[in-house]
C-alpha positions in Angstrom: -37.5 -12.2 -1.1 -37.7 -9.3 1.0 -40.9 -8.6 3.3 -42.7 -6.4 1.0 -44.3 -6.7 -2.5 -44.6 -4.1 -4.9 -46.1 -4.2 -8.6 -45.3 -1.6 -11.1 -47.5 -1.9 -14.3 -46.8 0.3 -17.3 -49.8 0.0 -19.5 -51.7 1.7 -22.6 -54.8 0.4 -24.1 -56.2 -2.9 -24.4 -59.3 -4.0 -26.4 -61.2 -4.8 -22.5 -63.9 -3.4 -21.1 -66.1 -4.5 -17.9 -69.5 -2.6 -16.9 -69.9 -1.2 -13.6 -71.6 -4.3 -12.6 -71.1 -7.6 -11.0 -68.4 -9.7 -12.8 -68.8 -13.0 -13.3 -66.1 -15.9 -13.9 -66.4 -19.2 -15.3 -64.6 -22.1 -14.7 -62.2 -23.4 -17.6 -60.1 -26.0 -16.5 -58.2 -27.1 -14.1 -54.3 -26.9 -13.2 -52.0 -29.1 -12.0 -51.7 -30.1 -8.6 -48.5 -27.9 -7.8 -47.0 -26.0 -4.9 -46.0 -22.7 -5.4 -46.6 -20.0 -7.9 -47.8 -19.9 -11.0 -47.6 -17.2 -13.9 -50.2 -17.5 -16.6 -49.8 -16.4 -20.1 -53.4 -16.6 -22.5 -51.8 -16.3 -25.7 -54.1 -14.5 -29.2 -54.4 -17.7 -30.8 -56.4 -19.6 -27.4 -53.6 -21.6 -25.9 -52.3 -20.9 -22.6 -48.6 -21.0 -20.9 -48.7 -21.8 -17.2 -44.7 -21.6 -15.7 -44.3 -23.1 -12.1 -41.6 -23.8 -10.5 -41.3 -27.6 -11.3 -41.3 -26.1 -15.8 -43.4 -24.9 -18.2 -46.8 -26.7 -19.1 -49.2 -25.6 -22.5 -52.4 -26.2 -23.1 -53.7 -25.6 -26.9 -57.0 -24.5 -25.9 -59.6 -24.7 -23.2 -60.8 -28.1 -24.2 -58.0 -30.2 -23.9 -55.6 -29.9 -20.3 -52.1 -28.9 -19.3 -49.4 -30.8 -20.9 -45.2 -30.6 -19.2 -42.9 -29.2 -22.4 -40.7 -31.8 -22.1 -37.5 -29.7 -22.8 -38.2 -26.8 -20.1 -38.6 -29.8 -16.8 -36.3 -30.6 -14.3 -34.9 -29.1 -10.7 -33.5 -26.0 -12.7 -36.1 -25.0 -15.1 -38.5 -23.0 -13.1 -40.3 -20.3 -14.7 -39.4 -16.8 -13.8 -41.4 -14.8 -16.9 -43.3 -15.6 -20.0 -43.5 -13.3 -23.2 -45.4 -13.7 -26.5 -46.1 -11.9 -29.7 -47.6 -12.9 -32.9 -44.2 -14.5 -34.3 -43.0 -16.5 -31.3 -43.1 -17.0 -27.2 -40.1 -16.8 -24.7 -39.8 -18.5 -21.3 -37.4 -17.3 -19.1 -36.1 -20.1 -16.4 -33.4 -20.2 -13.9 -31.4 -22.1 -16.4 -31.7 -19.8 -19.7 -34.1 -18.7 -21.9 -36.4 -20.9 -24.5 -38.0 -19.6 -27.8 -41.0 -21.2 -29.4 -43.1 -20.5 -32.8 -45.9 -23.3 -32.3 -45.9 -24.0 -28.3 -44.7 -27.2 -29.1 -41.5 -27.0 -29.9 -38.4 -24.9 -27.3 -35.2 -24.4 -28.3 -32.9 -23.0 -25.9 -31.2 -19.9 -26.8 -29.3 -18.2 -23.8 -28.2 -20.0 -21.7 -27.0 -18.1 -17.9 -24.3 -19.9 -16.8 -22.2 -19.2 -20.1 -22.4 -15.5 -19.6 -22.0 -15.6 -15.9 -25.9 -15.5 -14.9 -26.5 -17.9 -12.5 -30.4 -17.3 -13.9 -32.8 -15.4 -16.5 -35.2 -13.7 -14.3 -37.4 -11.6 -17.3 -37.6 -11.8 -21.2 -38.4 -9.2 -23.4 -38.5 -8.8 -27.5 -39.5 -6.1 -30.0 -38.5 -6.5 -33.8 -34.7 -5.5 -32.9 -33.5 -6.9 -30.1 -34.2 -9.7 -27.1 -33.9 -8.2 -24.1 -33.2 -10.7 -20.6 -32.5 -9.7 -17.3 -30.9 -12.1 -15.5 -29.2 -11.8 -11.8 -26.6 -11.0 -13.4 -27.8 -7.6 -14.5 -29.2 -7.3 -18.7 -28.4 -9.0 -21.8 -29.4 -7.8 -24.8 -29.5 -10.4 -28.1 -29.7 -9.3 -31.9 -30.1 -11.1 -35.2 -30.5 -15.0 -36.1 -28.8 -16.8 -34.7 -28.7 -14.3 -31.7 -25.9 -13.0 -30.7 -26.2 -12.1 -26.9 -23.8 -8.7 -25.5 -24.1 -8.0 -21.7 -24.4 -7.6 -19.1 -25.2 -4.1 -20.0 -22.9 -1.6 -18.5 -24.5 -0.1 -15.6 -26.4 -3.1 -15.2 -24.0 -5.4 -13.6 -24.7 -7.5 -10.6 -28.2 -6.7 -10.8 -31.2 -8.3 -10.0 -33.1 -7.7 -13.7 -36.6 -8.8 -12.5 -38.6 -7.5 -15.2 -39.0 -5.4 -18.2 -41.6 -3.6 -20.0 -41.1 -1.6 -23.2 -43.2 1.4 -24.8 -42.1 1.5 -27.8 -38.8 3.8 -27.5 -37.8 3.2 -24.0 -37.4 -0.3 -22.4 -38.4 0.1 -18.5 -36.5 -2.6 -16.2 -36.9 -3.0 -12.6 -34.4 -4.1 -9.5 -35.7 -5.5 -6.4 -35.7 -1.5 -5.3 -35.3 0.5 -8.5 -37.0 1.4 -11.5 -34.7 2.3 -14.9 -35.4 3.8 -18.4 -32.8 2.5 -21.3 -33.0 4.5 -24.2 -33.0 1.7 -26.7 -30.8 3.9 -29.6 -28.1 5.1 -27.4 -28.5 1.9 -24.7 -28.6 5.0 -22.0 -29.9 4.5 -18.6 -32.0 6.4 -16.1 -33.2 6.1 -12.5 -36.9 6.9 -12.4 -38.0 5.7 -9.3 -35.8 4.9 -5.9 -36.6 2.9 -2.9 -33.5 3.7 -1.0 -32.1 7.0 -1.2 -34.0 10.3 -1.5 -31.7 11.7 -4.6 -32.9 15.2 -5.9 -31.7 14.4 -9.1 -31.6 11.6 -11.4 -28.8 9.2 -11.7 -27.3 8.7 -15.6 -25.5 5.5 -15.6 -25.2 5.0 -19.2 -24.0 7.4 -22.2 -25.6 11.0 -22.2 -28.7 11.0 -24.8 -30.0 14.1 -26.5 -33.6 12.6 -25.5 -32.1 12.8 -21.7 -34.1 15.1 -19.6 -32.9 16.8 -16.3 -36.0 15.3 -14.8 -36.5 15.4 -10.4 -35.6 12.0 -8.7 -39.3 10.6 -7.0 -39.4 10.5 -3.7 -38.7 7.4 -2.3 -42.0 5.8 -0.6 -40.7 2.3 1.0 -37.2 0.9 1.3 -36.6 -2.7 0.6 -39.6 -3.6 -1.7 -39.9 -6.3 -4.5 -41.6 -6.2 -8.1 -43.6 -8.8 -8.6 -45.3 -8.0 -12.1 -44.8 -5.8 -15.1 -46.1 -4.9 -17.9 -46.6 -2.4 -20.8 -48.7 -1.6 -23.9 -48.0 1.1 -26.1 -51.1 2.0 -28.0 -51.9 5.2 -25.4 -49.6 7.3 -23.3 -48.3 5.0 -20.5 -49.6 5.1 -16.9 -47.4 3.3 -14.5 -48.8 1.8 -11.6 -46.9 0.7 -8.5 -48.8 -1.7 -5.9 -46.5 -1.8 -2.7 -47.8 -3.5 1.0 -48.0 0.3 2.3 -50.2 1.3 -0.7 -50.8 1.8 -4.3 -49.6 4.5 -6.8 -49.9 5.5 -10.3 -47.7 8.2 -12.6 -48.7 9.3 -16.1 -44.9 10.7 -17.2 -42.6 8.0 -17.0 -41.8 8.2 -13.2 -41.4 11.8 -12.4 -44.5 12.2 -10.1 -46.7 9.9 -7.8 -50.1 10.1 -6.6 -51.8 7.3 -4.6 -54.2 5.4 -5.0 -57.3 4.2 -2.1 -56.0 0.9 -0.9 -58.7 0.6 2.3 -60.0 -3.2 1.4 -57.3 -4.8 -0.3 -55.2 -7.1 1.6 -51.8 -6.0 0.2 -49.5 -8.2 2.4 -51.0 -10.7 0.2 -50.4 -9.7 -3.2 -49.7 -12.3 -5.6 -50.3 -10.6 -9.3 -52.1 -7.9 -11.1 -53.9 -6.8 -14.6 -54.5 -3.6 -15.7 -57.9 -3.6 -18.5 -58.5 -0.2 -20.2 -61.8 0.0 -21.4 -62.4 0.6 -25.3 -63.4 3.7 -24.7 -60.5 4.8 -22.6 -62.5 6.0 -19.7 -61.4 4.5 -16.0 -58.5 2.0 -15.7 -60.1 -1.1 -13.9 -57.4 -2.7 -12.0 -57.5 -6.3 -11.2 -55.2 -7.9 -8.3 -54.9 -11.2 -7.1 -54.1 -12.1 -3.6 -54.2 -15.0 -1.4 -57.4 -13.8 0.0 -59.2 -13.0 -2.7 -59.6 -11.2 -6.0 -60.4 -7.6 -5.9 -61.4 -5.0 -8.8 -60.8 -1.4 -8.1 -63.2 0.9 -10.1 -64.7 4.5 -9.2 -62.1 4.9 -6.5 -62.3 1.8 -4.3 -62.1 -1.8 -4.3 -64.1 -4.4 -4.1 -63.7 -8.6 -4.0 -65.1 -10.8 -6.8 -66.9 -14.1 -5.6 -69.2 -15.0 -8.3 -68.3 -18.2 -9.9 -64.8 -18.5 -7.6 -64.6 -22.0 -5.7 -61.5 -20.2 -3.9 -59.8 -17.4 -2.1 -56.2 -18.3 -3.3 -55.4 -16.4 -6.4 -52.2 -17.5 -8.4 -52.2 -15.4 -11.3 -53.6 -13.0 -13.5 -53.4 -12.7 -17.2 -55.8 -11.1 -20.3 -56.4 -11.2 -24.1 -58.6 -9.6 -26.4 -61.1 -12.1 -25.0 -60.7 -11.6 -21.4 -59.3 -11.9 -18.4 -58.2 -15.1 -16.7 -57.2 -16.2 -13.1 -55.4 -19.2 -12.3 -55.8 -20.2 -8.7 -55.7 -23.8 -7.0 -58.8 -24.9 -8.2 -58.1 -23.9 -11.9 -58.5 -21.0 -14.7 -61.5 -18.4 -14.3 -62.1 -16.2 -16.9 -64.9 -13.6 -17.2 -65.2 -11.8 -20.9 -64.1 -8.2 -22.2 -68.4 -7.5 -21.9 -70.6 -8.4 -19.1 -73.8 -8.6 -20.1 -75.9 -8.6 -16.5 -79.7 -8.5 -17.6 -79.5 -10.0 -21.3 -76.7 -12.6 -21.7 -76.4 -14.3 -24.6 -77.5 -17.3 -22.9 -80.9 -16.1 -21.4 -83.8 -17.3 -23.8 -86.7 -14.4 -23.8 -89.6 -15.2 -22.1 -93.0 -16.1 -23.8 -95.4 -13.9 -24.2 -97.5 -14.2 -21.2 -95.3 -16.4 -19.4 -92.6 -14.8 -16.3 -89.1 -15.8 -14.9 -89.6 -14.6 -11.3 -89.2 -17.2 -9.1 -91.8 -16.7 -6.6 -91.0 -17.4 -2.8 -93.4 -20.7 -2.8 -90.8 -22.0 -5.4 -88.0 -20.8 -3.5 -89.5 -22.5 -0.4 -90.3 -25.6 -2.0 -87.1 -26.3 -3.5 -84.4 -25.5 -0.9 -85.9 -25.3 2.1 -85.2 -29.2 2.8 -81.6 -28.6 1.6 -78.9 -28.8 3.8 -78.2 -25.0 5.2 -75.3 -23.4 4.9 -74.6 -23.5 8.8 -75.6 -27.1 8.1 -72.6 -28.2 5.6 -70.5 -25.9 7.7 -70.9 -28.2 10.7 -70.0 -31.5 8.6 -67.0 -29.9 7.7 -65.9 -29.1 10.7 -66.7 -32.7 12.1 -65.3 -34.6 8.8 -62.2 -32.1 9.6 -62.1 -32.6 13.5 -61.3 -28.7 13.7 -64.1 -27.8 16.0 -63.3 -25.3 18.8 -64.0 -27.5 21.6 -61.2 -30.2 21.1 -59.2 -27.1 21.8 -61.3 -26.5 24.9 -61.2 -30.2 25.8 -57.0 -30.2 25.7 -56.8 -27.1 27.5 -58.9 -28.7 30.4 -57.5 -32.1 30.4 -53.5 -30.3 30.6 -55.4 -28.3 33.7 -55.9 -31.1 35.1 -53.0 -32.8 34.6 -51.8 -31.2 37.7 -54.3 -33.1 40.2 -53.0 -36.4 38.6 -49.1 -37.3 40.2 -46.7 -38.9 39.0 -46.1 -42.4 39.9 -42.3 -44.1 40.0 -42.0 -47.2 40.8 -38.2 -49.5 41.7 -37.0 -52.3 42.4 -33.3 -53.2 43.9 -32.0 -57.2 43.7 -29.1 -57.7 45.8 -27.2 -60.4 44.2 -23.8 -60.1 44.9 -23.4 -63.4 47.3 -26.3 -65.5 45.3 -23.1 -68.4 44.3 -20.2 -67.9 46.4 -17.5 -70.6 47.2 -17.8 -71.6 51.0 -14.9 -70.0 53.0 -14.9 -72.1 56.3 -14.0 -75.9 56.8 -15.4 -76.9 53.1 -13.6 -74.7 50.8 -13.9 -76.5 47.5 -17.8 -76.5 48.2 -19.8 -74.0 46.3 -23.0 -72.4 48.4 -26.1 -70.6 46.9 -26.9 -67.5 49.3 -30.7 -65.6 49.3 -31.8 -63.1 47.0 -32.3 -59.9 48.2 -35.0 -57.8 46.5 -35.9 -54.2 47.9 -39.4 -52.5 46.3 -39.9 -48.6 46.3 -43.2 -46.6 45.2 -43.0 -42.7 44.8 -45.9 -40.8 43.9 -45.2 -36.6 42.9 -47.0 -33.6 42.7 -46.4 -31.0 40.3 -49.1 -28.2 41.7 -47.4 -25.3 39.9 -49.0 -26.8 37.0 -52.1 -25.7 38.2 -51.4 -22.0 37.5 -49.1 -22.6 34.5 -48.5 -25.8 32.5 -46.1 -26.0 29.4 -48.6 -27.7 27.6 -50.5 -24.8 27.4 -47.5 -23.9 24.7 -47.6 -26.6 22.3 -51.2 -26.2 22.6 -51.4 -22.6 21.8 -49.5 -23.8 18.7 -51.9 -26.2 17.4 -54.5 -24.1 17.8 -53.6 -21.3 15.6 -52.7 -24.0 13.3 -56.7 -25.1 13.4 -57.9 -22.2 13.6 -56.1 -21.0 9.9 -57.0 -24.3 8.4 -61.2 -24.3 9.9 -60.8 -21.3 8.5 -60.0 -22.1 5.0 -62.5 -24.8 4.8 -64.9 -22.8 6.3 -64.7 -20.0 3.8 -63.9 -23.1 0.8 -67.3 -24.8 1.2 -69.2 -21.3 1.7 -68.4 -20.6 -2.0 -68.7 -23.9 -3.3 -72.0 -24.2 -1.4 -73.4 -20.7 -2.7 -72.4 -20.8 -6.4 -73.9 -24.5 -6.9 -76.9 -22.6 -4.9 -77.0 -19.7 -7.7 -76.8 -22.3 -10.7 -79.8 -24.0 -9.0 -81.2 -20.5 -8.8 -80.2 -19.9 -12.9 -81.9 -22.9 -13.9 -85.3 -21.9 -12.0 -85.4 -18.6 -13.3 -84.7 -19.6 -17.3 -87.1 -22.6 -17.9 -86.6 -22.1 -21.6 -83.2 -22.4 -21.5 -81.3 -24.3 -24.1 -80.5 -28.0 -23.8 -76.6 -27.6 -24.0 -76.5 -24.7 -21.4 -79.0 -26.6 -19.2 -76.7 -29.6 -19.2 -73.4 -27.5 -19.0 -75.1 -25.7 -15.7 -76.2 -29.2 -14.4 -73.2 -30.8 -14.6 -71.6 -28.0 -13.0 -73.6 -28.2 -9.8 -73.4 -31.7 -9.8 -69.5 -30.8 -9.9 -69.6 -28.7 -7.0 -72.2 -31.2 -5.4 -69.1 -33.4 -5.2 -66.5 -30.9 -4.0 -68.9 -30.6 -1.1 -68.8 -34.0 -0.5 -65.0 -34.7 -0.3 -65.1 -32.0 2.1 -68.0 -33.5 4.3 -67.2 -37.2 4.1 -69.9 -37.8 1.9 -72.7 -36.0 4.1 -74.0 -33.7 2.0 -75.2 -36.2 -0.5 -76.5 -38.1 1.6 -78.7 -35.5 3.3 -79.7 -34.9 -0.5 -80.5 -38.2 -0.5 -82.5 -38.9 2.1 -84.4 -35.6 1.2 -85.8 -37.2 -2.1 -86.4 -40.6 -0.6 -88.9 -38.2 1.6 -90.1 -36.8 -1.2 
């Protein structure tokens, strides 16, 4: 993949909508324990695709866990795109394309290497056609059984990385370009260039009667990849394009750009993006997941989500009429279409006479003999050996290195007359000589060490190296540590809560009490522990 990431979302209306306020995620379940990246697909019906690059797993709901589909596994079956509608789901892998009807069952219906596509890098289906881009350029399939034409002219020995469709048009992206295909006429049109700065745009298929004389954009970044698309066609289209200079949106297919406020959002770290209309088709909220984080950009700037995250390493991004889910290394987070902030559905209402406030004696009594967060911080660090100063203590010691020489010791055996046959009066007579050893001791000095040793390279090295991984564990436990705090904090503030949430919110934090643990050898509960044998 090139250097730079760019996302290009084409999008109407969804039935989401978020509040202005903070949003909240709750756990799901978890994921397996796989390298790489991951798309997430939450189908209408509750279950959920997850495509890696070792195949496709399914999980039929958020009770049960991620299951391998045993036809899509193997060293050629990762998962480039997912697509679903109310009839079927299509994975697109590097060694075809798969069909479902029940998430159970794949059949394999395209298949690369037969039309010259080494793989299937997008899938796409309305009620007409199946559209697949492939590296080969794309291939369009009609009727049962499908019959597959392409690659499509224009299209050859392209990179078809995704598609999007609006109804009339079908939108495909290259790792630079942007196209329209009229789907009647199978026309295509440039609508947005990375390369060149063309005043006009390019026809590479038949002419069209619908074919506009429309300006070529002007080309923003050269050598950029797409990384997501999508579309929905229930309001006029708004294309967005995420790229690791900046963020841009057009409202008429392509023809103009305006920018978007990036100041906040890490973009060399992009991994995926939603776009959620609310119901009511005010603001788009966009939400983007990077490797530091996941961010929500509403009323013109962005902002990072922590509540209820165990982790800064977002995967994925997908909705539903229900929500929106991120799939990360610790598992799926989802936070619903409606936040409710001050009356959730789970808050009882308070007595008459009786309050929720949890006054600061409470507060005192009941964390102030908790381990701290600087507390929990330094077991890490210890349980981890990452502390600063076992960089400060090599740097010394290869200082010093210098003072100490180096010692070479030898020893010489001269043995070349030991048994010799005598060569006077005797000469049958065979004579043992002496053994001649020689000792030599060198000692060496290597002062220029003292201004500059090579050690100071490798340890450089390892340094950066502990300073990214302190780093992650540092910023790991600090969310673990505060969201089993605000669940402690949840439970003293409702005191009539019911008895399924209070033992859903209890085993979390005893969860998260564990997490801690792993990552502190075991200190943290034993603090805990030695707390209440105070008590």
């Amino acid at each position: 993949m090139n250097r730079f990431l760019f996302c290009l979302v084409l999008l109407g209306a969804s039935s989401l909508g978020f509040d202005s306020q903070t949003v909240q995620w709750k756990k799901l379940s978890p994921v397996p324990s796989l390298e790489g990246r991951k798309l997430l697909k939450a189908l209408a019906n509750g279950s959920f695709l997850l495509g890696t690059e070792q195949g496709l797993f399914t999980m039929v709901n958020v009770q049960s866990s991620f299951r391998l589909a045993p036809h899509l596994t193997g060293p050629n079956d990762a998962v480039n795109d997912i697509y679903s509608d109310q009839s079927k789901e299509l994975v697109a892998t590097d060694r075809g394309v798969y069909l479902s009807q029940d998430v159970r069952h794949w059949q394999n219906i395209f298949l690369g290497a037969e039309h010259g596509a080494r793989s299937c890098l997008s899938v796409l289906s309305d009620d007409k056609a199946i559209y697949v881009g492939t590296t080969e350029g794309l291939y369009i399939g009609e009727g049962i059984p499908t019959v597959w034409n392409g690659p499509l002219k224009g299209t050859e020995r392209s990179f078809v990385q995704h598609l999007a469709d609006d109804g009339n048009d079908l939108f495909y992206t290259t790792q630079t370009e942007v196209f329209r295909m009229d789907k009647r006429t199978k026309g295509l049109q440039k609508v947005f260039s990375l390369v060149n700065h063309e005043t006009r745009e390019n026809e590479l298929g038949p002419a069209t009667e619908t074919q506009e004389d429309n300006s070529q954009p002007q080309s923003i970044l050269k050598g950029l990849t797409i990384i997501h698309l999508t579309s929905d066609s229930r309001v006029v289209c708004r294309i967005y394009l995420l790229t690791t200079q900046g963020i841009f949106f057009s409202e008429n297919n392509g023809q103009d750009w305006h920018d978007i406020a990036s100041s906040g959002l890490p973009l060399n770290d992009v991994t995926s993006m939603e776009a959620v209309m609310p119901e009511d088709h005010s603001e788009v909220q966009l939400f983007t997941g990077t490797k530091r984080g996941l961010f929500r950009y509403q009323e013109n700037s962005w902002a990072q989500l922590y509540e209820g995250f165990e982790t800064n390493s977002i995967l994925g991004l997908a909705q539903n009429d229900q929500g929106v889910y991120a799939v990360s290394d610790r598992g799926i987070f989802f936070t619903p279409k409606v936040k409710a902030i001050s009356h959730d559905a789970h808050d009882a209402p308070a007595s008459s006479g009786s309050s929720s406030t949890i006054t600061d004696s409470q507060l005192k009594t009941r964390f102030d003999q908790e381990p701290s967060v600087q507390e929990v911080q330094k077991f890490v660090i210890n349980y981890a050996e990452v502390d600063p100063a076992k960089i400060q203590r090599w740097r010394s010691a290869a200082k010093a290195k210098a003072w100490l020489p180096s010692l070479t010791a030898g020893l010489d055996r001269d043995a070349g007359n030991l048994y010799h046959w005598d060569s006077g009066a005797n000469p049958d007579a065979l004579l043992k000589g002496r053994d001649n050893f020689g000792w030599d001791v060198s000692l060496t000095w290597y002062l220029e060490d003292l201004i500059w040793n090579p050690d100071q390279t490798s340890i450089d090295s390892r340094s950066k190296l502990m300073v990214e991984l302190r780093e992650s564990l540092l910023d790991q436990v600090t969310r673990l540590y505060f969201e089993r705090r605000r669940l402690q904090m949840e439970l003293l503030a409702l005191p009539s809560v019911p008895a399924e949430i209070q033992f859903e919110k209890e085993m979390r934090i005893a969860e998260l009490t564990a997490l801690i643990d792993g990552m502190t050898g075991g200190k943290f509960s034993q603090r805990l522990g030695a707390l209440e044998m105070d008590d």
